[in-house]
C-alpha positions as CSV (number, residue, x, y, z in Angstrom):
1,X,0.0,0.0,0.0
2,X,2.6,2.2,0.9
3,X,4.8,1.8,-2.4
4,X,2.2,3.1,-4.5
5,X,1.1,6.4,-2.6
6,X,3.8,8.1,-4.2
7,X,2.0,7.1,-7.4
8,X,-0.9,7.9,-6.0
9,X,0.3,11.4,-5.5
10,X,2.0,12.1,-8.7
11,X,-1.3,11.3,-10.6
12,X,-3.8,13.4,-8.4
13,X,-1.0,16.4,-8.9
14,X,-1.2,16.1,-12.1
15,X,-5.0,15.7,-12.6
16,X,-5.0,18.7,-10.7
17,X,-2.9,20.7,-12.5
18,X,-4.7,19.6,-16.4
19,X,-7.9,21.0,-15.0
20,X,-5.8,24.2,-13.3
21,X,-4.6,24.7,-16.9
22,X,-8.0,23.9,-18.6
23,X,-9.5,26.5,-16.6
24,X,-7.1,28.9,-17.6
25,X,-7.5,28.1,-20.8
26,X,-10.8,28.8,-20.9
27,X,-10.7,32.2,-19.4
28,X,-8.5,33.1,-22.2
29,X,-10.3,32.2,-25.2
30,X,-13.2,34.0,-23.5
31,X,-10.4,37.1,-23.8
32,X,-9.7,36.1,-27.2
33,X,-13.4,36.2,-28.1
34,X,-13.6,39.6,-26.8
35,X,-11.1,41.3,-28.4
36,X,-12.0,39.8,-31.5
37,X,-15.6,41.2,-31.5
38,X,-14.5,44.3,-30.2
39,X,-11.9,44.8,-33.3
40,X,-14.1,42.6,-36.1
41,X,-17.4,43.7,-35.0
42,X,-19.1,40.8,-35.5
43,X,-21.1,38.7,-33.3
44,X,-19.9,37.2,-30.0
45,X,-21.3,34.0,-29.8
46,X,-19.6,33.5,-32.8
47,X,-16.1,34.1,-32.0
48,X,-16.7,32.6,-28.1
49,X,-17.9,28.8,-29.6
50,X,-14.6,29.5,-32.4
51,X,-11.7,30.0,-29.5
52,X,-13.1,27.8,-27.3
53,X,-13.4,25.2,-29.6
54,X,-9.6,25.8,-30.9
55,X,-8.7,26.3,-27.4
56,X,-9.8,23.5,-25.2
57,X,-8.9,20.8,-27.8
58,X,-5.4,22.3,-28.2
59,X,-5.2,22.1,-24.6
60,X,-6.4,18.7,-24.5
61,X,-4.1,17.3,-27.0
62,X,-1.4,18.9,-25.6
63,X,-1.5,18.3,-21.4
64,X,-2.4,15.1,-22.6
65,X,0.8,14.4,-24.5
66,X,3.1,16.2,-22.1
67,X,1.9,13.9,-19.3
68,X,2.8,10.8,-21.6
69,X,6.0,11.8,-22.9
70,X,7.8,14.1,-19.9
71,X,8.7,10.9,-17.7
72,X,10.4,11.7,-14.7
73,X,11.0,15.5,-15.8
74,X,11.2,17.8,-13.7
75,X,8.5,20.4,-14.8
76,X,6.7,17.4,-16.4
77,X,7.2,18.6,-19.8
78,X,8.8,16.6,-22.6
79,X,12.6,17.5,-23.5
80,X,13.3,19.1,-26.6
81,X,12.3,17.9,-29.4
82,X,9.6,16.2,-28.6
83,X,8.2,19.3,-27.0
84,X,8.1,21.3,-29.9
85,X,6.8,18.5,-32.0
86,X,4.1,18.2,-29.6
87,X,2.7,21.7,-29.3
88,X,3.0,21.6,-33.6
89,X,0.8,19.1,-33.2
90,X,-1.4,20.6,-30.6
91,X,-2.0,24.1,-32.5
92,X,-2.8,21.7,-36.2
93,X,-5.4,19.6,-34.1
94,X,-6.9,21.9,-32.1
95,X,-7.3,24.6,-35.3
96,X,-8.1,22.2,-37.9
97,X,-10.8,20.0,-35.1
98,X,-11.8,22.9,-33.2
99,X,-13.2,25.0,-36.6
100,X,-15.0,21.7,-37.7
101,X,-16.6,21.5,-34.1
102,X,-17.7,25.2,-34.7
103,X,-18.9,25.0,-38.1
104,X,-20.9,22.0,-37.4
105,X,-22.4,24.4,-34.1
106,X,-24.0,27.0,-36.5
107,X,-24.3,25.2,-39.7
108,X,-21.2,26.6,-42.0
109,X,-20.0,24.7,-44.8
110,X,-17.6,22.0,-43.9
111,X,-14.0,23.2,-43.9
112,X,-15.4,26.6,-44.6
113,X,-12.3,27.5,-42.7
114,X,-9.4,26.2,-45.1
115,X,-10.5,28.8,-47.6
116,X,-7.1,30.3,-49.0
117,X,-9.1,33.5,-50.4
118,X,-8.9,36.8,-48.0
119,X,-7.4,36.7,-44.7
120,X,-9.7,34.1,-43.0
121,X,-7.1,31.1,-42.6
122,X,-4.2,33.1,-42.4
123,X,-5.5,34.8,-39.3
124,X,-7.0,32.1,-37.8
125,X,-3.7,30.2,-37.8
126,X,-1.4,33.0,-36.6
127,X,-4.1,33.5,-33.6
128,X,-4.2,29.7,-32.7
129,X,-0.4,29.9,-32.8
130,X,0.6,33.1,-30.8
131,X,-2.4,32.0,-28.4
132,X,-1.3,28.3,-28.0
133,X,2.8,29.2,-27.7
134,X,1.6,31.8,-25.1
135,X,0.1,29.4,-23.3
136,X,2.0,26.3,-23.7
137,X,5.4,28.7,-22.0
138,X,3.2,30.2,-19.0
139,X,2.2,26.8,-18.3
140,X,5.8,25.7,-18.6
141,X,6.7,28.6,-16.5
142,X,4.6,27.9,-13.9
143,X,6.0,23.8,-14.0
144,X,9.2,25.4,-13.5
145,X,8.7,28.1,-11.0
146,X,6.7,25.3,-9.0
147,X,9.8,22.6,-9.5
148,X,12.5,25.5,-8.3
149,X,9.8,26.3,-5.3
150,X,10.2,22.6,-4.1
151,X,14.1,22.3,-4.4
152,X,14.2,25.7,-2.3
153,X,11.8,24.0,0.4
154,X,13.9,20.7,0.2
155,X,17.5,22.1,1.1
156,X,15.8,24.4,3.6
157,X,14.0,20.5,5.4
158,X,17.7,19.5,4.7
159,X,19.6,21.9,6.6
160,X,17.1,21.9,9.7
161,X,17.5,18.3,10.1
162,X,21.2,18.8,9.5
163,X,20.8,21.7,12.7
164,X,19.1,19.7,14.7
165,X,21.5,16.4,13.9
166,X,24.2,18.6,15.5
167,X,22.5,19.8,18.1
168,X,21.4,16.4,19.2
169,X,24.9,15.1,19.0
170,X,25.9,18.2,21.4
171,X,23.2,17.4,23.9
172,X,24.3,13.3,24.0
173,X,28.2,13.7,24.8
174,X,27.1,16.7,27.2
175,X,24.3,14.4,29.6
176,X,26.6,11.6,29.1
177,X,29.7,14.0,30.7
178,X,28.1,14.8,33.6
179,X,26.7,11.2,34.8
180,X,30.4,10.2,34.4
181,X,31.0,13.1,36.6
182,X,28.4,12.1,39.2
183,X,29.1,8.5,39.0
184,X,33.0,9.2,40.1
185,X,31.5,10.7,43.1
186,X,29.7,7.9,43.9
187,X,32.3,5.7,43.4
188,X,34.6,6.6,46.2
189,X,32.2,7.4,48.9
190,X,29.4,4.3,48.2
191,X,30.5,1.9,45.3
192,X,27.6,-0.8,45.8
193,X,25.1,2.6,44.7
194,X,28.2,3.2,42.4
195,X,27.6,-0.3,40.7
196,X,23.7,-0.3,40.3
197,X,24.4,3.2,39.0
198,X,26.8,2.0,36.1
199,X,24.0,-0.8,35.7
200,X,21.6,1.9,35.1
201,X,23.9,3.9,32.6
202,X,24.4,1.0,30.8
203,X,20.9,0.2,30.4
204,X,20.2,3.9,29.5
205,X,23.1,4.0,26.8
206,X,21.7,0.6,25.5
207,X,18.0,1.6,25.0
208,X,19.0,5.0,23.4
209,X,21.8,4.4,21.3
210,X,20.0,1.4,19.9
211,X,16.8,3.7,19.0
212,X,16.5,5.4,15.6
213,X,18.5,8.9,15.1
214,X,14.9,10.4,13.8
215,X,14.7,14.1,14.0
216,X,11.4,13.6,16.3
217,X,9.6,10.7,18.4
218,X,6.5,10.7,19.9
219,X,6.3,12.6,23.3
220,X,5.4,9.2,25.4
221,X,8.8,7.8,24.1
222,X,10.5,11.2,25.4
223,X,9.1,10.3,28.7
224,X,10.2,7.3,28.8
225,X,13.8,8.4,28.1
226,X,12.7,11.0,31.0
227,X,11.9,8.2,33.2
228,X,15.1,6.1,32.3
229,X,17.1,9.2,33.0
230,X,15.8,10.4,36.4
231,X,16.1,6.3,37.3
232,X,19.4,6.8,37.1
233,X,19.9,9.6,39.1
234,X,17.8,8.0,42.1
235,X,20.2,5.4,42.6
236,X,23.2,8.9,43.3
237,X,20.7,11.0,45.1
238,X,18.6,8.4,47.0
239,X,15.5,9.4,48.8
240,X,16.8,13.7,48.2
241,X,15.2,13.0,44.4
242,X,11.6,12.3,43.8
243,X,9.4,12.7,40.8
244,X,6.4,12.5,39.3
245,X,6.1,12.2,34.5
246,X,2.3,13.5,34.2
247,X,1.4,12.7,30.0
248,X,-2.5,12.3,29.1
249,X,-2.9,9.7,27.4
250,X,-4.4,12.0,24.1
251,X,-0.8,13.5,23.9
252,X,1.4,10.7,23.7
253,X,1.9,10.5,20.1
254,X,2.5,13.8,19.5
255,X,6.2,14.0,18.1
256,X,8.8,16.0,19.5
257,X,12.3,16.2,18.9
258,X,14.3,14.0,20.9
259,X,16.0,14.8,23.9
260,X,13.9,18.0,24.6
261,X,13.0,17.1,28.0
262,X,16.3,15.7,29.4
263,X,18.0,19.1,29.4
264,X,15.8,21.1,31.7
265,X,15.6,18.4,34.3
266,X,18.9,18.6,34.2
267,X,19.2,21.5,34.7
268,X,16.6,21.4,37.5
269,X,18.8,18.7,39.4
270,X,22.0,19.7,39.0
271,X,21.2,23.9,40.3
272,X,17.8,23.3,42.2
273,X,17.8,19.8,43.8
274,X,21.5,19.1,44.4
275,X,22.5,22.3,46.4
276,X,19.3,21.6,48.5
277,X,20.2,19.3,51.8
278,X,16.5,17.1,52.0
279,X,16.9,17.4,48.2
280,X,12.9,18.1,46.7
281,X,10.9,17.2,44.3
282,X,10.9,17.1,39.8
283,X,7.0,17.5,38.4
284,X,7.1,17.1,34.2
285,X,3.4,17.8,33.0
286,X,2.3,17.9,29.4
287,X,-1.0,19.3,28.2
288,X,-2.5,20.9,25.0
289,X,-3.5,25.1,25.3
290,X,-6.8,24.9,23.5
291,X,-5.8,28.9,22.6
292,X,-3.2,28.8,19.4
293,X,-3.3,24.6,19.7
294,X,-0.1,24.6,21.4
295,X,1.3,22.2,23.2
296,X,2.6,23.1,26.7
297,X,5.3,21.0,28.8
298,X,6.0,22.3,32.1
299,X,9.0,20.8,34.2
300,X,9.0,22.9,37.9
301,X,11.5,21.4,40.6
302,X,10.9,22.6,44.2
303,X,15.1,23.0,44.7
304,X,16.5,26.2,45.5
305,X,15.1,28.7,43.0
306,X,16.8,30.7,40.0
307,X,19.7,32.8,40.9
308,X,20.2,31.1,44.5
309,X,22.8,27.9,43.1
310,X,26.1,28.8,43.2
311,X,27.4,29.4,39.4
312,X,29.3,26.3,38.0
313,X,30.8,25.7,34.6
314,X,29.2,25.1,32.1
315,X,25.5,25.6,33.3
316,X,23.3,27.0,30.9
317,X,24.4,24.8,27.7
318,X,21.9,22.4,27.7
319,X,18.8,25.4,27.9
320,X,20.7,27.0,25.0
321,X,20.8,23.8,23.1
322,X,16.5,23.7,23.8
323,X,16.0,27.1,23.0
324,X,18.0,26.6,19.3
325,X,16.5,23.5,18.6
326,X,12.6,24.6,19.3
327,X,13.8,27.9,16.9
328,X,14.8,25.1,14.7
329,X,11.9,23.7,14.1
330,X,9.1,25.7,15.2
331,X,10.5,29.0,14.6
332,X,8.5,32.0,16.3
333,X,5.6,29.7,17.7
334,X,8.2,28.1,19.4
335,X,10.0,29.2,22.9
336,X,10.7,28.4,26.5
337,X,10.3,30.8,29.3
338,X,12.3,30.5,33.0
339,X,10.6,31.6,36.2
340,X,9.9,31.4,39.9
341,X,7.9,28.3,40.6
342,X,4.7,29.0,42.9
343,X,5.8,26.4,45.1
344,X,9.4,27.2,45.5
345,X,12.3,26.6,42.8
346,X,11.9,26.9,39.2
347,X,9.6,26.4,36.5
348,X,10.7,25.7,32.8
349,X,7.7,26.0,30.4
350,X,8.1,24.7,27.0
351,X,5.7,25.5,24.0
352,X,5.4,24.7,20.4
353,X,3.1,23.5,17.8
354,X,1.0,20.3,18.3
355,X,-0.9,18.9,15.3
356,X,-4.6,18.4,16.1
């Protein structure tokens, strides 16, 4: 099922875009028609049944071919010379069809319109051919305007996910630093914690490194990884670390980029919790903002508060590497605000697009 949506795809574009051009068409032989009976002075009806006769069967003939002969091109029009060949064709079928469909509409004499005397024929062609060629290169314009429009939009999808690839590699080396950092401590003042620490890293390092590099995962998977993490720093902090992962269960497919979350707690640990003697608590809550469909993550600790941890090296990175990477893919909808918790400590509030 899958293989052939692409197909799928390509034909309802292009089904779309024959009757876009079909309708264009037709606007302009209505244009035609008028400026015809404005400068011959003869009757409307007349000149309307003519061009859009000539005009729709040209364009028939023509989208038609195109379609059948482009291939894989990338304005879907054939290369030269078929091209050229084809539009000959399209202006000798539609004139020499599309007069016999009019002349059979009011009664005229059958190929009434290959006369050679006066200027009948001679007009009729050069119209037919200045009108089709017109045509036939704002068409191809469009094709190609719409072709250069998608490569633009592709290397703009490729460089974000090239951003965010980096980014992502940053944040990995960074978390993975400072449980290194942790777990020396631990080490020489309780190595059986120390141990089922390392078990924990190992688990953690296993589960993630395995899982796919994507540029996003569903939010339940991100607090999983959440849940793995702060594991891991229960077994160094003890009973000084307690926490509670709050998803509904309508948001857990949402994607997110991965390793959003991981950052801020962090962050909440390492300058809230940690400088705190009884330690406190980590609350990550997820819910949808029915106003602008957003989707709101909140992560409050109830450690020591913003400004009271004493500065260390380094700090900040890790909110800097959030703050880039919602930019990154959300752009201005997208941002992360820092303040006082209600109940004490600090509150990181993420918020960013959700689809529906």
């Amino acid at each position: 099922m899958s293989s052939t949506t692409p197909l799928h795809r390509f034909r309802a574009e292009n089904i779309r875009d024959m009757l876009r051009h079909g309708l264009i068409t037709a606007v302009f032989c209505c244009l035609i028609a008028i400026a015809m009976t404005i400068t011959g002075g003869e009757n409307w009806a007349g000149h309307l049944v003519y061009s859009l006769a000539i005009g729709m069967i040209s364009w028939l003939f023509i989208d038609t071919g195109r379609l059948l002969l482009s291939g894989a091109s990338e304005t879907h029009w054939p290369n030269w010379p078929w091209g050229f060949m084809l539009i000959a064709l399209g202006v000798a079928v539609g004139f020499f069809v599309g007069n016999l469909i009019g002349d059979a509409v009011f009664g005229a004499p059958r190929y009434d319109f290959l006369d050679f005397k006066g200027h009948k024929l001679a007009t009729g062609v050069t119209i037919t051919i200045i009108a089709t060629v017109g045509m036939c290169f704002f068409f191809y314009s469009l094709g190609k305007s719409k072709h250069m429009q998608s490569q633009i939009e592709l290397a703009q999808r490729n460089a974000t996910e090239a951003r965010l690839k980096l980014l992502e590699t940053q944040l990995e080396p960074h978390m993975l630093f400072n449980t290194l950092a942790n777990l020396r401590v631990l080490i020489t003042v309780d190595p059986p914690r120390a141990v089922a620490m390392l078990d924990r890293l190992n688990s953690y390092l296993r589960m993630t490194l395995s899982g796919s590099r994507a540029l996003s995962h569903p939010l339940s998977a991100e607090f999983e990884r959440l849940g793995d993490y702060l594991e891991l720093m229960s077994v160094r902090m003890g009973d000084r670390l307690r926490y509670t992962l709050d998803l509904p269960q309508d948001l857990r497919d949402t994607p997110v980029p991965p390793l959003l979350l991981q950052p801020l707690v962090e962050n909440s640990i390492r300058h809230g919790l940690e400088p705190k003697v009884e330690g406190g608590e980590i609350v990550v809550r997820a819910r949808r903002q029915e106003e602008g469909g957003l989707l709101v993550i909140e992560v409050s600790d109830t450690g020591v508060g913003l400004g009271a941890a004493p500065p260390s090296q380094g700090s900040g990175f890790g909110l800097e590497q959030v703050r880039e990477r919602l930019a990154t893919v959300y752009g201005e909808r997208g941002g992360m605000r820092l303040a006082p918790s209600p109940s004490g400590g600090t509150l990181a509030t993420l918020s960013f697009p959700a689809p529906a």
